[in-house]
N, C-alpha and C positions, 0 to 999 in steps of 0.2 A: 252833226257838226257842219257851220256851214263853211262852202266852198269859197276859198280868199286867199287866193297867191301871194305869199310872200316873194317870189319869184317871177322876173317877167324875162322871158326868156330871148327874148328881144333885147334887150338889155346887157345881157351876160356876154362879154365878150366870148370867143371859142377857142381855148389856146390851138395852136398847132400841135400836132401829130408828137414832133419833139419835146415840144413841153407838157405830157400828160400828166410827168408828175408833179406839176407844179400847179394842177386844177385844185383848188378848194373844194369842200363838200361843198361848199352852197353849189357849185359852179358843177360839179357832176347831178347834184338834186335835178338844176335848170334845163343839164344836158338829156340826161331819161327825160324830164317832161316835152323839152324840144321834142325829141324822138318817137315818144311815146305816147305826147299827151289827146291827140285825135284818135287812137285808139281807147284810152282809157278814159274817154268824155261817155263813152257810151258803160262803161261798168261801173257796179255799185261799189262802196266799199266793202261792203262782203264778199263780192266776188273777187275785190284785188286781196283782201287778207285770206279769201281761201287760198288764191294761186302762190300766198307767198309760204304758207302751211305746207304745199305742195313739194315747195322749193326745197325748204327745209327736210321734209320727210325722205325726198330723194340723196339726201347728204349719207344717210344709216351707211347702205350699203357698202360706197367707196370707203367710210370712214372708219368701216368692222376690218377693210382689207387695206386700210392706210395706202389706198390709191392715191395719191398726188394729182395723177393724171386725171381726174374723174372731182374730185372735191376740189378743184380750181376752178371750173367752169361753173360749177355748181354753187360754190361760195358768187359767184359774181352774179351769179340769178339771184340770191338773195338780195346781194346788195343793191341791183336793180328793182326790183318791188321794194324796199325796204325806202328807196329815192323815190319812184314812182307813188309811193303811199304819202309821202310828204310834201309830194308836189300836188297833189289830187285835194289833200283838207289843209294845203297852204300855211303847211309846219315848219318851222323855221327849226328843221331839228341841230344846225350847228349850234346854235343857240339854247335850246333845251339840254343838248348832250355837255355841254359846257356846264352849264347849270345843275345838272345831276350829277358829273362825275368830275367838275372843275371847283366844284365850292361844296360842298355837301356830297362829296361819294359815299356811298354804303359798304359797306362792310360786312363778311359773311360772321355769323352768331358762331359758326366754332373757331374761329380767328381774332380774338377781342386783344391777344398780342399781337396783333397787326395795328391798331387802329392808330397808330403814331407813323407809320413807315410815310414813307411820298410825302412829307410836306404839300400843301397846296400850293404854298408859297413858292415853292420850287420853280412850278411853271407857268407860259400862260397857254393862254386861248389857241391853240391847234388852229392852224389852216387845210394844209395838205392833207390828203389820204393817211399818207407815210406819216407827218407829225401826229395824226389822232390814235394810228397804231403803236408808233413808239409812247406817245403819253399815257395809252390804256395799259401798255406792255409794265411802264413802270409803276405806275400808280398802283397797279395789283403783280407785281413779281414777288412778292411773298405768297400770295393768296395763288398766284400760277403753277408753285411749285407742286400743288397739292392737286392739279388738275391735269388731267389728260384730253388731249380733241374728244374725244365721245364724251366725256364726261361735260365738257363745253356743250358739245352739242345737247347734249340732255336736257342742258340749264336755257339754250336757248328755245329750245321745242318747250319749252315751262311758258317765257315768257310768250313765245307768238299763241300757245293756247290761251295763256293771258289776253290776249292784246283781242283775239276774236270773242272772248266772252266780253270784254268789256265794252268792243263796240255792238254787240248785240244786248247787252243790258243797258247802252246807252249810257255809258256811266261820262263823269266828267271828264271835257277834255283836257286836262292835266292828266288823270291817269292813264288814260289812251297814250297820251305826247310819249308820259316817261318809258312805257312801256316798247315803244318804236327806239328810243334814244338804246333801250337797253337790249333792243334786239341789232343794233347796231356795233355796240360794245360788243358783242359776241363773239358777230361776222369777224370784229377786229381782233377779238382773242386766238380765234381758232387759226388764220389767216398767221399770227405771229405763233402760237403752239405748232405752229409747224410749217413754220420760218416760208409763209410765201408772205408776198409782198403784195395787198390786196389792189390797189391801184392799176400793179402792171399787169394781175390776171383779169381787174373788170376790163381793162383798155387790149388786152390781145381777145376777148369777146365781142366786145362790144365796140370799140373803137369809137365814132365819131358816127353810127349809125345803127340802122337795127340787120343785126348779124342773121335776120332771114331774107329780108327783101332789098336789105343791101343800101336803104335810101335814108337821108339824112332824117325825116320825117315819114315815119312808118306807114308804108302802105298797108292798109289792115284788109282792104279787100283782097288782097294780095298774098301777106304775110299768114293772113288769120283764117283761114280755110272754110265755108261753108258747109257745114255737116250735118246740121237740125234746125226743124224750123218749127216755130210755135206754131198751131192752127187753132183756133177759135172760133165754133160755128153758136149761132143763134138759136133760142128753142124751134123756130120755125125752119130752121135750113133743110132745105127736102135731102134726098138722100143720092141721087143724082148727082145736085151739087158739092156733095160731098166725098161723092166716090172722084169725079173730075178733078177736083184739089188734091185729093191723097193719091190719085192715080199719077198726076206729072209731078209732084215731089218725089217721089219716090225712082221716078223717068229719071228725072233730073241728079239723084243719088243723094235725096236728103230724107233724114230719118225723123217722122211728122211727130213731135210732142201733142199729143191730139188734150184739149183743153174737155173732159166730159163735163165738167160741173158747169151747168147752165146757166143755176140763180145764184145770189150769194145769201147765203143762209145764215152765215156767221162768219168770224174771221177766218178760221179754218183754209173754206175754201178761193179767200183771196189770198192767203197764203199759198196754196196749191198751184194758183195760177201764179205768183210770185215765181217760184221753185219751177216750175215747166220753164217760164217765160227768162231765169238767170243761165236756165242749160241750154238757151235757144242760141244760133245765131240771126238768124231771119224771123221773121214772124208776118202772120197771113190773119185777117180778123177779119168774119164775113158778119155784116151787121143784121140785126133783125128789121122787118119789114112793119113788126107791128108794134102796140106803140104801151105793151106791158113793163109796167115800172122795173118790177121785180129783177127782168131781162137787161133792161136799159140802166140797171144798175151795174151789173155784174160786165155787160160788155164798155162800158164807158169804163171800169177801173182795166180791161184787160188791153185797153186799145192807148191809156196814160202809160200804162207799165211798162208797155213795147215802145213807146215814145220815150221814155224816161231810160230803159235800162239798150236797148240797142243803138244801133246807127240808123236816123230818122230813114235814108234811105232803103232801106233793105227792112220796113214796114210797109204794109202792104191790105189797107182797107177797100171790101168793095160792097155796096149795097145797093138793090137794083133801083132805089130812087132817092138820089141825094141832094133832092129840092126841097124835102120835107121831113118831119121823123128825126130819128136819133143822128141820121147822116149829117143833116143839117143843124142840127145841134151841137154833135160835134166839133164842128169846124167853123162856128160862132163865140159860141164858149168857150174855146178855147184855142181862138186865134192866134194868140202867143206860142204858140205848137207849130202853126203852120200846118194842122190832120189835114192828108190831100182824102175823099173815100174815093174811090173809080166805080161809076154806075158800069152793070152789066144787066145784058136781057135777059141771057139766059146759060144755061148751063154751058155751050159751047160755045159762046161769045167771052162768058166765067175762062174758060179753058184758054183761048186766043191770047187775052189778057195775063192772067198767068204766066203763062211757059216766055210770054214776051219778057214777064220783069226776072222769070227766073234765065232765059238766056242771059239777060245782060248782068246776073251772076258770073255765069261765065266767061260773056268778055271783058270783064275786071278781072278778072282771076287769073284770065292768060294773056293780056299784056305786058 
């Protein structure tokens, strides 16, 4: 799907503090992508619909021991990814959810004496938080009676395993949209089966910033912690240069996804590099010297991916001549990237270099 804001967050005005409950979903979609949205330039959407599976999955426990305390916080994480996924493929989900469940609602197959209850005509179009909760509330108050929060939960752990196979089969985005809209409706079910009021637990969360680093626009160098780093060496990387890279990562307290597959044989193994390179936060790609296709195939998709799926600066190409060769190819062909590669002589010049971009790791992290 391509990427196209319906939302320009520039635009949205911000209410105050006092008036949270009077934000629109559009206007909380604008406000996670405010917050959020320099962080998640750098992630795929499989990575945000894993984290939002994640969300979900942590709901079980509070919700086996009907902690309040604990599936408050929780619920508003979803609802945070659930904003952040529709700010990332520029889904106009108030619009969609209106659509699904303001004109055409579905109806559960053992409930076919329901399917008169709620007139449509009854309502309209929901703004607020609180109006989309009480309209879901009523629109299915027969069909709620039969439901308990886990059992909510259940039907919503359906749809987010829905919503990741469909964008892994690529399916259309309609079915994708509806499937977000209906993991929406959920949040909002479960949020009202047990009378919290989702608005005032996402805003004692999240407020008006990111409830880690406390700033209105997330610092991710900050927030988001450095703990793995992709490495990708060349068939030719001596071994030398290889121990000196694994040696100061490891100094440094990062745990090296070491990239073994050389060539690319099949998809397989750009899959492989895919899967290292979505667990990475940094990544390191040392180029080859010589000038075999085979090679220069495999390290050109792993040095796009780390461009593509990280934050450009916290990638990290070095090859000892980048006047000629793939170095130089790189960062022709594909200008619109901005690929910097850093020539090194040698091994401990390799080392000097290094530990330089991994300090300034550091002093991101503790500012």
């Amino acid at each position: 799907m391509e990427r196209n804001h319906s939302f320009n967050t520039t635009e949205v005005a911000m209410p105050s503090q006092s008036s949270y409950l009077e934000l629109s979903l559009d206007e909380w979609i604008a406000r996670f992508g405010r917050i959020y949205g320099k962080r998640h330039d750098k992630h795929t959407t499989e990575y945000m619909i894993s984290r939002l599976v994640e969300e979900v999955a942590e709901l079980v426990n509070p919700m086996e021991s009907q902690d309040k305390g604990q599936i408050a916080p929780n619920l508003a994480d979803v609802f945070s990814w659930t904003c952040s996924l529709a700010f990332k493929l520029g889904i106009d989900l108030s619009l969609i959810a209106w659509q699904k469940y303001g004109q055409n609602a579905p109806r559960p197959t053992w409930s076919p004496e329901f399917s008169t209850q709620a007139s449509l005509q009854e309502f309209t179009p929901p703004s607020t938080l609180h109006q989309w909760q009480q309209f879901i509330s009523k629109l299915y108050q027969q069909e709620n009676l039969r439901l308990t929060p886990t059992n909510s939960l259940v039907a919503m752990m359906k749809d987010v395993g829905d919503l990741a196979m469909l964008n892994r089969k690529r399916a259309p985005a309609d079915q994708i949209t509806s499937k977000l809209a209906a993991i929406l409706a959920w949040t909002l079910t479960i949020s009202q089966l047990l009378q919290l009021d989702l608005a005032t637990i996402v805003y004692e969360k999240y407020d008006n910033h990111c409830p880690s680093c406390g700033k209105e626009i997330c610092d991710t160098d900050i927030c988001h912690p450095f703990k793995t780093i992709f490495v990708s060496f060349a068939y030719d990387t001596s071994d030398e240069v290889k121990y000196v890279l694994l040696d100061s990562a490891i100094n440094f307290g990062l745990k090296a996804l070491v990239n073994s597959v050389q060539l690319a044989a099949n998809t397989r193994d750009l899959s492989f590099s895919l899967d290292l390179i979505s667990k990475s936060d940094v990544a390191c790609v040392v180029l080859s010297s010589g000038l075999e296709e085979d090679s220069q195939y495999k390290q050109i998709f792993d040095v796009l991916a780390c461009y593509s799926t990280l934050s450009k600066g916290n990638v990290w190409v070095f090859s000892k001549d980048v006047t000629k060769g793939l170095a130089n190819y790189l960062e022709k062909a594909f200008a619109d990237e901005k690929i910097i590669v850093t020539p090194f002589k040698d091994p401990q010049n390799l080392k000097v270099l290094f530990e330089n971009y991994l300090q300034g790791l550091n002093l991101k992290s503790t500012k």
